[in-house]
Each structure stands twice: as structure tokens, then as C-alpha cells.
N, C-alpha and C positions, 0 to 999 in steps of 0.2 A: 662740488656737491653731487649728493647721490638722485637719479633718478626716483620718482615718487609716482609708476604707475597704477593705475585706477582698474579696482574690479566690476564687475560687472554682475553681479548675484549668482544663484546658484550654489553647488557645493564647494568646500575652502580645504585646503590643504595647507599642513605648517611645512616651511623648511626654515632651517635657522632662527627659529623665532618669530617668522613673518608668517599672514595668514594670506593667501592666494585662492582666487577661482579655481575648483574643480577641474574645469575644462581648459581655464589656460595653465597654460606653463609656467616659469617662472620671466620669461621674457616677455609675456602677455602673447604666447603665439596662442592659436586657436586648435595647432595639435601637433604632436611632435613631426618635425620639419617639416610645416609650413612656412617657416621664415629660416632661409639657410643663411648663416650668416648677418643674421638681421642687424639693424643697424639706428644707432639714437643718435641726436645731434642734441647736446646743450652750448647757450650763446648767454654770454653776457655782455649788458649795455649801462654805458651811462646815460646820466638822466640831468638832462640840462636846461636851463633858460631858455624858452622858445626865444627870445625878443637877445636876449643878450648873449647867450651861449655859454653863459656859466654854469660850471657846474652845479647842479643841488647841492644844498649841506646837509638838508632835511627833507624828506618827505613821508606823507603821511599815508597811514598804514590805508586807508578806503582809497588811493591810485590801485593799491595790491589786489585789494578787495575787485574792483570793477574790472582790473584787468584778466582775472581769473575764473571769476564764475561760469559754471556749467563749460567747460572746454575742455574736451582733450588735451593732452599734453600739460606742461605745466609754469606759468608764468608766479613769480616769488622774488621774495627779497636776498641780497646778497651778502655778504662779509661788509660794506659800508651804506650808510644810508643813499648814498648818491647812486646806488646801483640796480640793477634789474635781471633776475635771471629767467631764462627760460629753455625748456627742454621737451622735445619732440618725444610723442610714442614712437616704441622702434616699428623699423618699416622696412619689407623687403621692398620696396621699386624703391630708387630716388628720386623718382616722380613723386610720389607720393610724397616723401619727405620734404622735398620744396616745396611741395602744398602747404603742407605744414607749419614750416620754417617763414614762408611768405604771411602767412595767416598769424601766426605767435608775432614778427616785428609789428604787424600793422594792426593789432590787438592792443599787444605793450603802447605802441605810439598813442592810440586813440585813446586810451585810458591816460597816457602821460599828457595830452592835450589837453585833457579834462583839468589839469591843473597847473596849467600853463611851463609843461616841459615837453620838451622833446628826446628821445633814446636816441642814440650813438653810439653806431656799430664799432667799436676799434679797440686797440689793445690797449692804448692810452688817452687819455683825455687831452688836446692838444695844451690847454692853459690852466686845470684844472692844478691846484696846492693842498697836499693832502693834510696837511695839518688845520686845515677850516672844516671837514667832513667827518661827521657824524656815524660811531658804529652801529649796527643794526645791534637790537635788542633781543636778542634772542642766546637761550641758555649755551648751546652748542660753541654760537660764537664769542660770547663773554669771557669762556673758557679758555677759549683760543688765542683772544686780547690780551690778556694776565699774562699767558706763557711765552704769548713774541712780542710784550708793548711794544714800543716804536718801531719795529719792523711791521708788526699787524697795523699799525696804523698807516703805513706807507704804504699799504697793498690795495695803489687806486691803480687799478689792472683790471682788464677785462678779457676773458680766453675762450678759446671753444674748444671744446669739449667732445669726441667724438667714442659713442662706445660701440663694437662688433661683440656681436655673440658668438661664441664657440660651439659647436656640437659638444666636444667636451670639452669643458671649464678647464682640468687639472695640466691641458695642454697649455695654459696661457702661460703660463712663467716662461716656458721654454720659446715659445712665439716672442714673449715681451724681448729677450736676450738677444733673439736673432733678428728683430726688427731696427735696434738700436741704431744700424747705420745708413737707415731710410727717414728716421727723424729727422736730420738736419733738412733733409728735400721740402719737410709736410711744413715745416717752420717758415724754410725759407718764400713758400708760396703763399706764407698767409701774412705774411709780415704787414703791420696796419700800426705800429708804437714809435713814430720818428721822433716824436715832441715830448720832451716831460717839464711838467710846471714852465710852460711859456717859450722854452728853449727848444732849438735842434739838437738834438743828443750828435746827430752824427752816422747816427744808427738807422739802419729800417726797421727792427725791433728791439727796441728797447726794455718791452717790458717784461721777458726772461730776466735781464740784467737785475732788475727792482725784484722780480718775484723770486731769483734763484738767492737772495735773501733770507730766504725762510728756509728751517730745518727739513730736511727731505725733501730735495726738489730735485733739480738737474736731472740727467740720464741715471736711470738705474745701474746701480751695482751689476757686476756679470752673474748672475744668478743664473743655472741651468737646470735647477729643479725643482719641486715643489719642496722639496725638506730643505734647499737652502733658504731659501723666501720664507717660509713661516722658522724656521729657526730666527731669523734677523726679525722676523715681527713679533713672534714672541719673546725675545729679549729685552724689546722695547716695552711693551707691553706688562711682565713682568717687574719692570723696573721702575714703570710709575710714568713712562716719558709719554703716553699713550692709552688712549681705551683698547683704540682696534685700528686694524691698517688703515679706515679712511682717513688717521692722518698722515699719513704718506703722499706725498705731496708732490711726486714724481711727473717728468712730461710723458709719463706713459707707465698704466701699472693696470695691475688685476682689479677689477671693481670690489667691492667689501662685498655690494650686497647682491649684485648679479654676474651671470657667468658670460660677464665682457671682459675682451683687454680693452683699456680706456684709454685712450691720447689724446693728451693733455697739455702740447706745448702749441700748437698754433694761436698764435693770435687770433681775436673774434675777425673774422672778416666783416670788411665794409657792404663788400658785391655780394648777394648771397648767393651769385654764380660762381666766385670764387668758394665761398663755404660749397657747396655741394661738391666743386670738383673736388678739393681737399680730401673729402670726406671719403670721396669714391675711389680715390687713387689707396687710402689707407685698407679701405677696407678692402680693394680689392689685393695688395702688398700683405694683408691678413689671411684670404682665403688663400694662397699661395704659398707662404709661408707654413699655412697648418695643413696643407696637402702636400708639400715638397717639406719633409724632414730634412735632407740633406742640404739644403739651401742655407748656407750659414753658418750651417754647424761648426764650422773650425773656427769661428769667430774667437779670439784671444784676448787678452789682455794690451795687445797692438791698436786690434780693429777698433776695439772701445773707447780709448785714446783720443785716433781718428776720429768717433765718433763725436766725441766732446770737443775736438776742436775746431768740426764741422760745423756744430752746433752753434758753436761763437763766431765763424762766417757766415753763416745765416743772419745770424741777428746783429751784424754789421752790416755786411752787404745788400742782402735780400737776394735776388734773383736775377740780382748781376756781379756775384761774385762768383769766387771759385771753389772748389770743397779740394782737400786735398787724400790723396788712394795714394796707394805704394808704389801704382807705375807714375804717377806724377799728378799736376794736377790738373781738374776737369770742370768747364765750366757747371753752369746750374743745368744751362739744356741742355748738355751733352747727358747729364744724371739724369735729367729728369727723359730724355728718352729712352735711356736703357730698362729705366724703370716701367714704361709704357710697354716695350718687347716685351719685358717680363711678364707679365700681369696680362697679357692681350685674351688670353684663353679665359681668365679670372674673369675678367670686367664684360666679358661676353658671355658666360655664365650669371652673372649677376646682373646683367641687363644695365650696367652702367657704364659701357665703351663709351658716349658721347661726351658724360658728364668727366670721366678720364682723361680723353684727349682735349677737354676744354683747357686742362692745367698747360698746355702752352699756349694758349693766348693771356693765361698769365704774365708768363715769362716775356713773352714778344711786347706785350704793352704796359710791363709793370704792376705792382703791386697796389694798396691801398697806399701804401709809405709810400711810394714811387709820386703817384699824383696828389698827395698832401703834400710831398716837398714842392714841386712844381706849381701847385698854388699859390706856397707861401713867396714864395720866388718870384712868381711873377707879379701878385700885390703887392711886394714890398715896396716897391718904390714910389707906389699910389696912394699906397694906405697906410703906412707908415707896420712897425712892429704889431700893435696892437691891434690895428683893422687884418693886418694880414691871417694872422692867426686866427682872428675870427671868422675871416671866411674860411678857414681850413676846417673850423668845425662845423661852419653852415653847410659846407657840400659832403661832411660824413655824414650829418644829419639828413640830406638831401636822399644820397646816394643808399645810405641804409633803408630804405623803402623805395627802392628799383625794383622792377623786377619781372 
């Protein structure tokens, strides 16, 4: 879903159809490059049983209502009733944004308390079966249910969402193309989907497997321009299969309505130490990319490959497997420091080196999925299958309000 930022009065300016403050931008900056690179986080949560940890099937529209009034940023309903979204104003510091991102979990909670549930940071619900859960009412997604039935109805998934801004917009296509084979990295440190309906998939993330499901999803086509990107959406589009590219459904695309590229495959993180680092490492893998042209460039029809089959090591392994390059293959922290070198002069321009280098004490101590297995594992033998599981949701629950 698309960001819905808030004006603030004053004079209004159209672009595309939308009406904007005067004074801001279309990012909400306060004036052109004040926010370089700016940057939004959207999280979504399930919403469970305080006392039992199951999931809702229903809930009611005044949880939305209380969680939302008068706040920045923007707390909302999701594609099923069981779900909760929320999305930060963009923010140059990620100081800031974690203020934020801290504030929006334990807002959503406090209002889901109010009706005796609790949010749940993760890509999947550990026992939650999607055929008891209720779609949201709303026109956008009604539409959306008709066209993928029982795949839209299997989409209990929950993702975060990370969008940068670009100085110039028309640069993101060619960004999105040349980013392609740093996705498996962003995937594999957010990995948080081991369980689906009650079971160990096997998997650290599982929930690319259920969402790449859906038409337009996976890694993007090798597109290196802007005429090949809108040729391919207006095709669609023309055809009836589509309004406009926000249904494009990609782990990483141009935003419809602002001048982000959007990354789209990590799973919601548990820690929102972990979301911040995520976030920092992409964006700073962004401003690098859109200042180094040359970086990438000869990417093929090879590296893309790679890049998809990287993509399915991640969300098997997590962050203890391997990715496989041309000269052979490399662990996750061997990539994920080369990635750190790269980006060192980025992430110190962007004032987010710490929140950077926190992505390996991901890797050193595991993922969300890393410690939901080892939960289940170690109750098993106490609590039998079904206490185990429960408490795997009790400490997503726990752990999603850390911080």
C-alpha cells in the first residue's frame, strides 16, 4: 500500500492528480533538499488474541478509529481483517524514524489492547489458517479478491516496506535493475516466516514462497529504462489487467505515487532494531547506487538469475546460508560485509553508519526465524506442539514492543 502523507495548510499545488502543500514538496520535505534521500518505513502486523494468541478473524473498524487519531504518520487496515498497517513520515535521521516506528508499534498495541488483542511483528502468523480470516471491506481491495480468489485469500503475510526518495524520480528504474542483486542480502536479514498454519515450513522465510503467489511479484524483469518499465505497464494496463502500476506487486519497484524506489521483500521485522538496520543498509545501497552509475551497470541476464536464486537462499536459509557469484559461493557475512565497504562513505553521509553496521549482529545472533525456531524447540518437549507454538507467538508479541 501507498504512503498517505498529511498536509499541513497553506498554499496547494497539483501533481498527478494529487493536491500538496505549497511549501512541501511532494515527499512532505520542507524545501527542496532538505531531506536527501529521505526515507519511510511501512510495517505490518497481525492482530491476535491477547490471552490465546490467535489470530483475529474480525475486527472492528473503532480499534482503526482509536489507533489513528490526530498522529503523524499513518496507522490503517490491511488486505485481511486480521491485519494492521502502519507507515512512518519520511525522515532524514533514523533517529527520528525509530522514534517513530517505536511510537506507531505501541500506539497500534494500545488501541489493540483496547480490544483485547495484541500486534505481531512477523512475516507470518506462527498458527494462524487463512481460510477462518476475514477480508477488509474496502472497494480497492474487493477488487483485488475477485481477480486472485483463493490466492488473495491466502495472503496472511505481513512485510515491511521501505521507500527512499530520489533527487530524481526518472533515475529509479535504472537503480531498481542494478539493486536486484542486493535484495537477497535485505531479505535474508529480515527473515521473521518459519511457521505457516501451525507447521515449520523448514524455511526462515516462508512468506515470499505464499506471497510470490500473486501475479507481479518476485524480482523485477531486467528493465534499464524508463520506456521499458512504462511500456510493460502500460501494456497491462491497456489490456484491462490493471488501473496503474500500484498493482505491481514486485519486492522492489518505483512507487505509483511518489518519487521512491520501494523495497518490498523483507519480512516485517520482530526487533525494530533489526527494521531500522534493514532500512539503513538499503537506503544507504540507494544513495550509492544513484551516485555511482557505473556500479552494476553490466548486470545481464546471468546476474539476474543469480539474483533469483539468491533470493530463494534467503528465504530458506536466512542468514546462515550461502548466496551463490560466479567466483563461487559466499557466505551471508561475507556479503553482507562487502556490502558494509561499499556503502561506508553513504551511510556516513546519511548519518546512519551505526544503524548499518548493527546488520551484523543480525547475522552473529540470528534472525526473528532463528529465535522462533529455537523457542519452538526448546518447548517442545514441555509443552507439547500446541503450547509450543504458542509461546513462539507470545515472544513475537513480547519482542514486537522492545525497544
Amino acid at each position: 500500500m501507498e504512503f498517505d502523507f498529511r498536509s499541513t495548510g497553506g498554499g496547494r499545488f497539483i501533481l498527478d492528480g494529487l493536491a500538496f502543500p505549497k511549501e512541501l514538496d511532494l515527499f512532505g520535505r520542507a524545501e527542496p533538499g532538505a531531506l536527501e534521500f529521505g526515507v519511510g518505513i511501512e510495517e505490518e502486523y497481525f492482530l491476535s488474541d491477547i490471552h490465546t494468541m490467535q489470530v483475529a478473524c474480525e475486527t472492528s473498524d473503532s480499534l482503526f478509529e482509536l489507533a489513528s487519531a490526530g498522529l503523524p504518520g499513518r496507522i490503517d487496515r490491511e488486505f485481511l481483517q486480521s491485519q494492521v498497517e502502519t507507515a512512518t513520515t519520511p525522515h532524514a535521521r533514523l533517529s527520528d524514524a525509530r522514534h517513530e516506528l517505536v511510537r506507531l508499534r505501541h500506539t497500534a498495541a494500545a488501541a489493540a489492547s483496547e480490544h483485547g488483542l495484541a500486534i505481531m511483528a512477523s512475516g507470518t502468523h506462527p498458527s494462524a489458517t487463512w481460510a477462518s480470516v476475514a477480508p477488509t471491506r474496502k472497494p480497492r481491495y474487493g477488487l483485488v479478491m475477485d481477480d486472485l480468489q483463493m490466492i488473495g485469500r491466502r495472503n496472511m503475510l505481513c512485510g515491511m516496506h521501505v521507500h527512499v526518495e530520489f533527487p530524481d524520480p526518472e533515475r529509479r528504474v535504472d537503480v531498481m535493475a542494478r539493486m536486484l542483486p542486493y535484495v537477497p542480502l535485505l531479505l535474508a536479514l529480515s527473515t521473521s516466516s518459519p511457521f505457516w498454519q501451525g507447521r515449520n515450513t523448514g524455511l526462515k522465510g516462508y512468506r515470499l514462497a505464499a506471497y510470490d503467489e500473486l501475479p507481479r511479484t518476485g524480482l523485477p524483469e531486467l528493465f534499464r529504462t524508463n520506456e521499458e518499465y512504462e511500456a510493460y505497464i502500460s501494456a497491462l494496463v491497456r489490456s484491462g489487467v490493471m488501473d496503474d502500476s500500484s498493482y505491481v506487486w514486485w519486492a522492489i519497484r518505483p512507487s505509483a505515487k511518489y518519487p521512491t524506489l520501494e523495497l518490498r521483500a523483507p519480512d516485517c521485522c520482530t526487533r525494530v532494531e533489526d527494521a531500522l538496520a534493514v532500512a539503513a543498509l538499503y537506503r544507504s545501497l540507494a544513495r550509492h547506487l544513484y551516485l555511482d552509475r557505473e556500479h552494476h551497470s553490466n548486470l545481464d541476464p546471468v546476474g539476474r538469475a543469480l539474483a533469483v536464486e539468491n533470493k530463494w537462499r534467503a528465504q530458506r536459509y536466512g542468514v546462515h546460508g550461502t548466496f551463490v557469484t560466479e567466483a563461487g559461493a559466499q557466505s551471508v557475512a561475507e556479503v553482507l560485509e562487502e556490502a558494509i565497504e561499499l556503502v561506508q562513505d553513504d551511510a556516513d553521509a546519511l548519518q546512519c553508519t551505526a544503524e548499518v553496521e548493527s546488520c551484523r549482529a543480525i547475522v552473529q545472533r540470528g534472525t526473528s526465524a532463528d529465535e522462533q525456531i529455537r523457542i519452538y524447540e526448546e518447548r517442545l518437549p514441555q509443552l507439547g506442539h500446541d503450547g509450543a507454538i504458542k509461546a513462539v507467538s507470545e515472544w513475537i508479541a513480547s519482542a514486537s514492543l522492545e525497544a
